[in-house]
C-alpha positions as a printed Julia matrix, in Angstrom:
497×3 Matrix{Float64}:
   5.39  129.22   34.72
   4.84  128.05   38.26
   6.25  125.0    38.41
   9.52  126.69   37.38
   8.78  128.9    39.8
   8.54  126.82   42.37
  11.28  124.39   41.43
  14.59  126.61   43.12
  12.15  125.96   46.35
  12.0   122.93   46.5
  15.48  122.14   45.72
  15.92  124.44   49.09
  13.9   122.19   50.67
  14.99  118.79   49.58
  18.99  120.26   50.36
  17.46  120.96   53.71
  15.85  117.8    54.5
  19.32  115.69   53.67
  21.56  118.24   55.59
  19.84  117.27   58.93
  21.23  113.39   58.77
  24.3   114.59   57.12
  24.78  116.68   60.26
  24.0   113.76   62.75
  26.1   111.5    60.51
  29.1   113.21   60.76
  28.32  114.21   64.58
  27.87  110.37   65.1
  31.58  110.14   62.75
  33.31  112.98   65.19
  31.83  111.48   68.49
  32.96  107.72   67.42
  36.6   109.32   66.57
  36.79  111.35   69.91
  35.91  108.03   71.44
  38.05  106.04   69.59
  40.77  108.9    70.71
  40.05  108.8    74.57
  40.3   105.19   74.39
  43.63  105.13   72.97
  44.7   107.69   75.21
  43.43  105.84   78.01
  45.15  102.38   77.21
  47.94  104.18   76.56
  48.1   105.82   79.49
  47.03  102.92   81.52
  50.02  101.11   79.63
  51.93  104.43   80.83
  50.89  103.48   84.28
  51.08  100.04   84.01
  54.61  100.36   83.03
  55.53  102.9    86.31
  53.94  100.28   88.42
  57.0    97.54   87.33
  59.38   99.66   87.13
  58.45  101.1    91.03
  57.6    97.02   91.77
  60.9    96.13   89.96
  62.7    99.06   92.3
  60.84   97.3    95.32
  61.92   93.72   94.3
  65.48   95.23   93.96
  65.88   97.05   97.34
  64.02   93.91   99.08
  66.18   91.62   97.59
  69.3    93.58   98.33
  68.3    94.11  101.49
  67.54   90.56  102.27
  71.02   89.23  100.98
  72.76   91.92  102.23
  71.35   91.32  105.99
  73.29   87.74  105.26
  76.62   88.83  103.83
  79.23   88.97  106.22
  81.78   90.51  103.62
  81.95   94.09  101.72
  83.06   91.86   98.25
  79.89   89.22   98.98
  78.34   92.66   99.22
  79.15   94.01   96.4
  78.55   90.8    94.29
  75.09   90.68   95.38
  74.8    94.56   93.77
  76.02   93.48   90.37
  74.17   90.39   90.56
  70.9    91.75   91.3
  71.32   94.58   88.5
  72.78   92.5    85.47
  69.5    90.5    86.38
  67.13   93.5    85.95
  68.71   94.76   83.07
  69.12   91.12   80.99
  72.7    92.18   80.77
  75.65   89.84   80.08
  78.46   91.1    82.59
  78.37   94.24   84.74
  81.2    95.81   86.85
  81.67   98.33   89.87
  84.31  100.48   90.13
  84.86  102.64   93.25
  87.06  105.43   94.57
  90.1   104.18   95.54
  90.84  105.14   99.45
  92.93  107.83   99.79
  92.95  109.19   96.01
  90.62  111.77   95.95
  88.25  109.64   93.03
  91.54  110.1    91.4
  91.76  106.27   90.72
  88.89  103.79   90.98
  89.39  100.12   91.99
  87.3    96.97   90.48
  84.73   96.36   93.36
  82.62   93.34   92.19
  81.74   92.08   88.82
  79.5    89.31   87.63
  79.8    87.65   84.21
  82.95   87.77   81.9
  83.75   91.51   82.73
  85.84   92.73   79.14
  89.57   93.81   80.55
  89.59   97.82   80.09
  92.82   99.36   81.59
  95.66   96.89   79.69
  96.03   95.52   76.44
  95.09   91.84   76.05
  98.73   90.74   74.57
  99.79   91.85   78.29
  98.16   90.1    80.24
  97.8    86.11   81.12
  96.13   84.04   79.0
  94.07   82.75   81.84
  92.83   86.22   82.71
  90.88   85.7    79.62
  89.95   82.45   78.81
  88.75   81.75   82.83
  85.85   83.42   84.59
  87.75   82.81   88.1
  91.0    84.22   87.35
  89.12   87.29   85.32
  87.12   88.17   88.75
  90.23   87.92   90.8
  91.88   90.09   88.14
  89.13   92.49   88.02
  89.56   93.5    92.19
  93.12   94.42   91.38
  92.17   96.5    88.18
  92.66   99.98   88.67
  90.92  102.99   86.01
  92.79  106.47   86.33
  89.86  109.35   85.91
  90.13  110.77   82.89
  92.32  107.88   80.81
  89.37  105.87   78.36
  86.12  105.68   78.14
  85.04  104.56   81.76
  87.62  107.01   83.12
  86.03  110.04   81.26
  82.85  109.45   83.17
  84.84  109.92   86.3
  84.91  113.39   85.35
  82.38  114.31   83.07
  79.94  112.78   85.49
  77.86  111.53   82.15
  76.7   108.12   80.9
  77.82  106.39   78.33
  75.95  104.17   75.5
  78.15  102.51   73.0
  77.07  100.4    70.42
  80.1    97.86   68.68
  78.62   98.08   65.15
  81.42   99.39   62.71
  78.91  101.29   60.3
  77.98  103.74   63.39
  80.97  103.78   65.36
  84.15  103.09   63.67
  86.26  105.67   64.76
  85.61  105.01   68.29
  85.88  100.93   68.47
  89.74  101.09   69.09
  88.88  102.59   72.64
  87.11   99.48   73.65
  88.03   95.84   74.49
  87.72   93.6    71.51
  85.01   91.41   71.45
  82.61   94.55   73.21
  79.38   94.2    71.18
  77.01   96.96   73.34
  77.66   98.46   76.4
  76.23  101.01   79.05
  78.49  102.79   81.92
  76.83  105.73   84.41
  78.43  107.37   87.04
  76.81  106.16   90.55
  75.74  109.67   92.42
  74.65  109.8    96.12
  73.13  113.46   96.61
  75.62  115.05   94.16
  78.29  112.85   95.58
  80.47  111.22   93.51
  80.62  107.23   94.54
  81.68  104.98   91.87
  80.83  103.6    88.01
  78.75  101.3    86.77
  79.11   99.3    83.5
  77.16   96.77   81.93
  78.66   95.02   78.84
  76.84   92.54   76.3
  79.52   90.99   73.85
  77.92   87.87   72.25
  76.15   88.3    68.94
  73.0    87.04   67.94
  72.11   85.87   71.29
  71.68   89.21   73.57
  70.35   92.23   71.31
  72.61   96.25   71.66
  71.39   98.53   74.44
  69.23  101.06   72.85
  67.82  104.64   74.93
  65.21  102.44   76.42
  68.15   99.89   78.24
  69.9   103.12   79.3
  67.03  104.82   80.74
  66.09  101.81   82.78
  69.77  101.77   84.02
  69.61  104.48   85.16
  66.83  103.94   87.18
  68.58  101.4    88.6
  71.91  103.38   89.18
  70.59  105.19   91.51
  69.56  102.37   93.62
  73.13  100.27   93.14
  74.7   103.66   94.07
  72.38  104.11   97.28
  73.55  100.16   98.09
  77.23  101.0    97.17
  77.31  103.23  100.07
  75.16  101.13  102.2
  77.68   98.35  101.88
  80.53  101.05  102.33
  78.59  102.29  105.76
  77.96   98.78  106.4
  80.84   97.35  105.71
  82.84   99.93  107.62
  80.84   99.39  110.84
  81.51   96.04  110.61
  85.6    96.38  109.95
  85.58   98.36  113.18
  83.23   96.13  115.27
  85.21   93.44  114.05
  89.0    95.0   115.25
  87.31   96.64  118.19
  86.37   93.01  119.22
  90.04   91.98  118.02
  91.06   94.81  120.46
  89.41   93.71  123.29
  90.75   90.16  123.17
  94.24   91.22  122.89
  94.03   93.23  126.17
  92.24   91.25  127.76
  95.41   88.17  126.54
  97.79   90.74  127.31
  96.25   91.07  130.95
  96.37   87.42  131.65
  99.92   87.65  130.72
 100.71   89.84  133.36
 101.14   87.64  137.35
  98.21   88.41  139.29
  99.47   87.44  142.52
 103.2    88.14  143.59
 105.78   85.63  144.83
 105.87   84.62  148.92
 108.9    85.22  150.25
 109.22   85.5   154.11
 110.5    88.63  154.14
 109.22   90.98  151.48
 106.27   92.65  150.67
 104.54   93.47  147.36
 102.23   96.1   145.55
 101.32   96.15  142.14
  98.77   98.3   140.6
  99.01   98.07  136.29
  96.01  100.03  134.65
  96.1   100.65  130.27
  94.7   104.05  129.15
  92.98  102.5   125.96
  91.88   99.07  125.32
  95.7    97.59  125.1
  99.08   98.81  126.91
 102.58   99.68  125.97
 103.03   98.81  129.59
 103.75   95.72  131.19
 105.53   93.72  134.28
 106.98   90.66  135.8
 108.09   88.4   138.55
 110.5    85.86  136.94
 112.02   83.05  139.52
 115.41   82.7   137.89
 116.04   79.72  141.07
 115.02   79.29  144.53
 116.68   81.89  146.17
 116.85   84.94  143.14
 113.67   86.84  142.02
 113.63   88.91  138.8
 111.32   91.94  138.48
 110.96   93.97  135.64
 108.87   96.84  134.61
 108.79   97.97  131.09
 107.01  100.46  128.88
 107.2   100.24  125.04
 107.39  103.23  123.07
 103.76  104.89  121.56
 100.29  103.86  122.41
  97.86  101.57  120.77
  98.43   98.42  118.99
 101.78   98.9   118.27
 102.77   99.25  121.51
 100.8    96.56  122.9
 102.56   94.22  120.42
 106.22   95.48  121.37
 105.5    94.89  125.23
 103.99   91.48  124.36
 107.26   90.79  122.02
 109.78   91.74  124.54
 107.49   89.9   128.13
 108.54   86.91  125.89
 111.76   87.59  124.79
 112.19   88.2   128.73
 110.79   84.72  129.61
 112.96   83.04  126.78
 116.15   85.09  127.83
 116.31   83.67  131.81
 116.64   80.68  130.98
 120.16   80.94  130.42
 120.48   84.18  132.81
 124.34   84.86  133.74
 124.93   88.73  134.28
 122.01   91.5   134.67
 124.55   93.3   131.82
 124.44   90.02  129.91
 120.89   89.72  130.04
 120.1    92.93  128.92
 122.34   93.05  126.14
 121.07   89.73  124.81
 117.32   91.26  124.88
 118.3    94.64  123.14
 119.87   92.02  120.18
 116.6    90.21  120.35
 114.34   93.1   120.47
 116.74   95.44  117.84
 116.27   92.48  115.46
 113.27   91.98  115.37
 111.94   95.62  114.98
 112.12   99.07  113.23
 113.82  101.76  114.22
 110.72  103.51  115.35
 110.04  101.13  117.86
 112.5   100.38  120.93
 110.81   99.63  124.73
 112.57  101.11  128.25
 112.82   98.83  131.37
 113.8    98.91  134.73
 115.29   95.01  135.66
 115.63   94.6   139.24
 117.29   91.07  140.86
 117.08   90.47  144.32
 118.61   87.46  145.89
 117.04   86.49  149.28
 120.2    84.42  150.63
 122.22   87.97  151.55
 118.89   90.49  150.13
 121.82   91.4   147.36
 120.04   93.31  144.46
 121.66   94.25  141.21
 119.34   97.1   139.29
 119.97   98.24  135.5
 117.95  100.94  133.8
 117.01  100.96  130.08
 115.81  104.18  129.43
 113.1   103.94  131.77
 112.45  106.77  134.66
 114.62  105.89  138.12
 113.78  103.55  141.2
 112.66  104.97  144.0
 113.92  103.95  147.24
 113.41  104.7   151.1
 115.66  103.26  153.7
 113.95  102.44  157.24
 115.07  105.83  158.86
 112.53  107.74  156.09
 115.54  108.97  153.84
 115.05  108.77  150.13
 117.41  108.64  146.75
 116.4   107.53  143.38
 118.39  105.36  141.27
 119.08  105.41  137.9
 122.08  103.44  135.75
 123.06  104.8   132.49
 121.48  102.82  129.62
 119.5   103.24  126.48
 115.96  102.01  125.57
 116.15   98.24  124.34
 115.98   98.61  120.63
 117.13  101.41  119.65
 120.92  100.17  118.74
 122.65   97.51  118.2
 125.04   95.62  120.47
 127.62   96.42  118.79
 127.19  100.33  118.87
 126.7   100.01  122.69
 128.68  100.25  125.77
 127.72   97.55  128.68
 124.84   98.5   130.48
 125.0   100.2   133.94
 123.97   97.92  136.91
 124.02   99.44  140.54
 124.47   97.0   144.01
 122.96   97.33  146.85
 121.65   95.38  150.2
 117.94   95.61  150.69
 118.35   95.85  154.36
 115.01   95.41  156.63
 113.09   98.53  156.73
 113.55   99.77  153.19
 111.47  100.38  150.44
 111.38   99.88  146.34
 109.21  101.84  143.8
 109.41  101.26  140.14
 106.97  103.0   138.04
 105.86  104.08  134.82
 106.0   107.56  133.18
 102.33  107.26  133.35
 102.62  108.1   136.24
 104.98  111.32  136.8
 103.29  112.39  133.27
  99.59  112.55  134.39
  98.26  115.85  133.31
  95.02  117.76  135.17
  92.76  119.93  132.98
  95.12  122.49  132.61
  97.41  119.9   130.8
 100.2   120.34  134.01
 102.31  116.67  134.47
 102.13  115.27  138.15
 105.64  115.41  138.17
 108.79  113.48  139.22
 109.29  115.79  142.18
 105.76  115.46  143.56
 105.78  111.65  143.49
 109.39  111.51  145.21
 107.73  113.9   147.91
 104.78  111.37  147.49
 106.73  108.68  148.2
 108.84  109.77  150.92
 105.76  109.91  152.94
 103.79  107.08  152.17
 102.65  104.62  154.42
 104.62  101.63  155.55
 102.87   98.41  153.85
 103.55   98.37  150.36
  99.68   97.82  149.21
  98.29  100.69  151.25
 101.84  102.64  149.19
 100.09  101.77  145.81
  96.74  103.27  147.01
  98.16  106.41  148.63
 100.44  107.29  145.65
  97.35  106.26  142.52
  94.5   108.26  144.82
  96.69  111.43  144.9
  97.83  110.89  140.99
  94.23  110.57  140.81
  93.17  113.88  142.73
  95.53  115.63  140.33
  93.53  114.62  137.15
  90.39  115.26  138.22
  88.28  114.18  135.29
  90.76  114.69  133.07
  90.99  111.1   131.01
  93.83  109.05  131.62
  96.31  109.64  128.66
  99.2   106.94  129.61
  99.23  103.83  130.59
 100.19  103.04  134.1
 102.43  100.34  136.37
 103.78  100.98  139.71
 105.2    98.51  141.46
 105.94   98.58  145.73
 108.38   96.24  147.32
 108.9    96.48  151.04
 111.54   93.93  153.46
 110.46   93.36  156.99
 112.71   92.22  159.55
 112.52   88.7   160.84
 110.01   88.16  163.36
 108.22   91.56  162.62
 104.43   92.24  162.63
């Protein structure tokens, strides 16, 4: 009877004595799987950072690198190139292409930029176009900066406007019904919009469409573009900036040199002649003139002087005063009348430009055997002139501006006579001059610089100073707005200090 007794008790007992290394067993079990768990999560997060260290090192190497190439391109398409370039090599990517807003549109129509690798044709069918366009990488890339995608038309042009990317995938099991919107031959391809703080700058494509050898973009690919969009995008309007800045140091340097050719077209230093006495002063408001003058020796005894002011400001301007100084040089050669002459330069000038562009001059011939001088007026404001007793009258022959009809629509051009006796005074200016304005935007005026010149001094040098100091005082610091030529001649008589 007691050993059954005691039996259930020991059973209690033994249970009890195998529970304990049960227990540490399966504490030993759950510590080994929590370690086995924390290691994993470590080397997977280490992978995790391991992985954010390339990409951030691959984002380094791709900024350094653009930098560093771009510091050397002289070129917005070298520019470009080096973009593509750099991100077809991060991606492994066949071809990729840049399109950007075309100037002017709104982002209504984006141009090819730069493209590396054979760049599929998107915007016209392939029986359209030359063969060469797709059999030759050279003829593709010259084809692929004239290309032009309309926003909304295919799939590129959708992401003009829905502002997302695109990941497309040629196999005909998963995308049949959309293969027709895509070049034949496509086998994978990615496309993002490029953004610059919410600012729409371009589209960026990268195409793979060789099988077997390159495998299709997957979600991975496309995240890892678009990491990299955002840098190409960033660059895209670097170059733009860049570029830019360089286009205008590059015509403001253009600029310079042609004033400073159009200057050393003008005479620096007058003719001698016994008996007269010269003033010039000639200053541009910008970097080149409309303005311009000359002394022209037709012989020995007969002096041409013109003054002359082409119509606008700016380049333009600069180019018509250059065209007609030589089509004045060419023209004396064979000089016969003052009408004559300036008939055959309205021809010359009419024919060779528009019908916004035409040029006034004042043409002035003075021949020192009798001091006869013939003056005709194109258009331009009158001569002044001041006989020895102090009276004044201004002169001004009918005649329009040189280029703005043809001979044949034209009357002869006025020419007035006249003896430049000893004593008396010329002035031919520019409307730069009558038009200054002060700060209250109020012209000089003709009046004033009759009045001006009715009591300047005698010498025809300290003339030009008087009559530009008092223009001068009138501005203040208002910036000059015209350009500016006067011109003072002045006879002495024989013998005369």
């Amino acid at each position: 009877m007691r050993c059954c007794a005691s039996s259930p008790q020991a059973a209690q007992e033994i249970s009890n004595a195998m529970l304990i290394p049960i227990t540490i067993f399966l504490l030993i079990v759950f510590a080994a799987g929590q370690t086995l768990w924390f290691t994993r999560l470590l080397r997977q997060l280490q992978q995790q950072l391991r992985r954010s260290r390339m990409r951030d090192e691959g984002h380094r190497r791709f900024i350094n690198q653009f930098i560093l190439k771009l510091a050397a391109a002289t070129e917005l398409s070298e520019a470009m190139s080096i973009v593509v370039n750099q991100v077809c090599e991060d991606i492994r990517a066949e071809s990729v292409g840049i399109f950007v807003p075309l100037e002017g549109t709104n982002n209504a129509i984006l141009q090819g930029s730069a493209c590396t690798g054979f760049f599929p044709v998107f915007t016209v069918k392939p029986s359209l176009l030359n063969v060469k366009v797709h059999e030759n990488a050279r003829y593709r890339a010259a084809y692929f900066h004239a290309e032009q995608l309309r926003a909304g038309d295919g799939p590129l042009g959708r992401i003009a406007i829905s502002r997302e990317p695109l990941l497309w995938s040629g196999d005909p099991l998963r995308n049949k019904d959309t293969a027709e919107l895509f070049p034949r031959g496509v086998r994978t391809l990615m496309a993002l919009p490029l953004m610059v703080e919410q600012h729409f700058v371009g589209i960026i494509c990268a195409v793979n469409r060789r099988r077997g050898e390159l495998n299709p973009f997957m979600e991975e690919d496309l995240r890892r573009f678009q990491e990299l969009s955002s840098q190409a995008a960033l660059a895209c309007s670097l170059v733009v900036v860049y570029a830019d800045r360089q286009r205008q140091d590059r015509i403001l340097r253009e600029v310079e040199f042609c004033g400073t050719m159009q200057s050393s077209m003008l005479p620096q230093v007058p003719p001698t002649w016994a008996e007269l006495s010269f003033g010039v002063y000639y200053r541009a408001a910008f970097e080149v003139s409309g303005d311009s003058y000359d002394f022209i020796p037709i012989d020995d005894d007969r002096l041409l002087i013109v003054v002359a002011d082409a119509a606008g400001k700016g380049m333009p301007a600069c180019l018509m005063s250059s065209m007609s100084h030589s089509f004045v040089r060419g023209t004396i050669s064979h000089y016969t009348t003052l009408n004559e002459f300036m008939l055959n330069l309205n021809h010359l000038i009419y024919s060779n430009s528009d019908d916004s562009h035409f040029i006034t001059m004042n043409v002035l011939l003075i021949d020192r055997r009798d001091y006869s001088c013939k003056f005709g007026c194109a258009g331009h404001t009158p001569m002044l002139l001041r006989q020895a007793d102090g009276s004044c009258r201004a002169l001004k022959p009918s005649g329009p501006a040189l280029g703005m009809w043809p001979n044949e629509l034209l009357d002869d051009f006025e020419t007035v006579t006249f003896t430049f006796e000893p004593g008396m005074a010329l002035c031919l200016f520019s409307d730069g001059f009558p038009e200054a304005l002060n700060k209250s935007h109020e012209e000089f005026g003709l009046k004033q610089l009759q009045a001006l010149w009715q009591h300047a001094p005698d010498t025809p040098v300290e003339t030009v100073k008087h009559m530009v100091n008092a223009v001068r005082r009138h501005c203040g610091e208002e910036p000059q707005s015209d350009d500016q030529t006067l011109f003072v001649i002045s006879r002495t008589a024989p013998g005369a200090a």
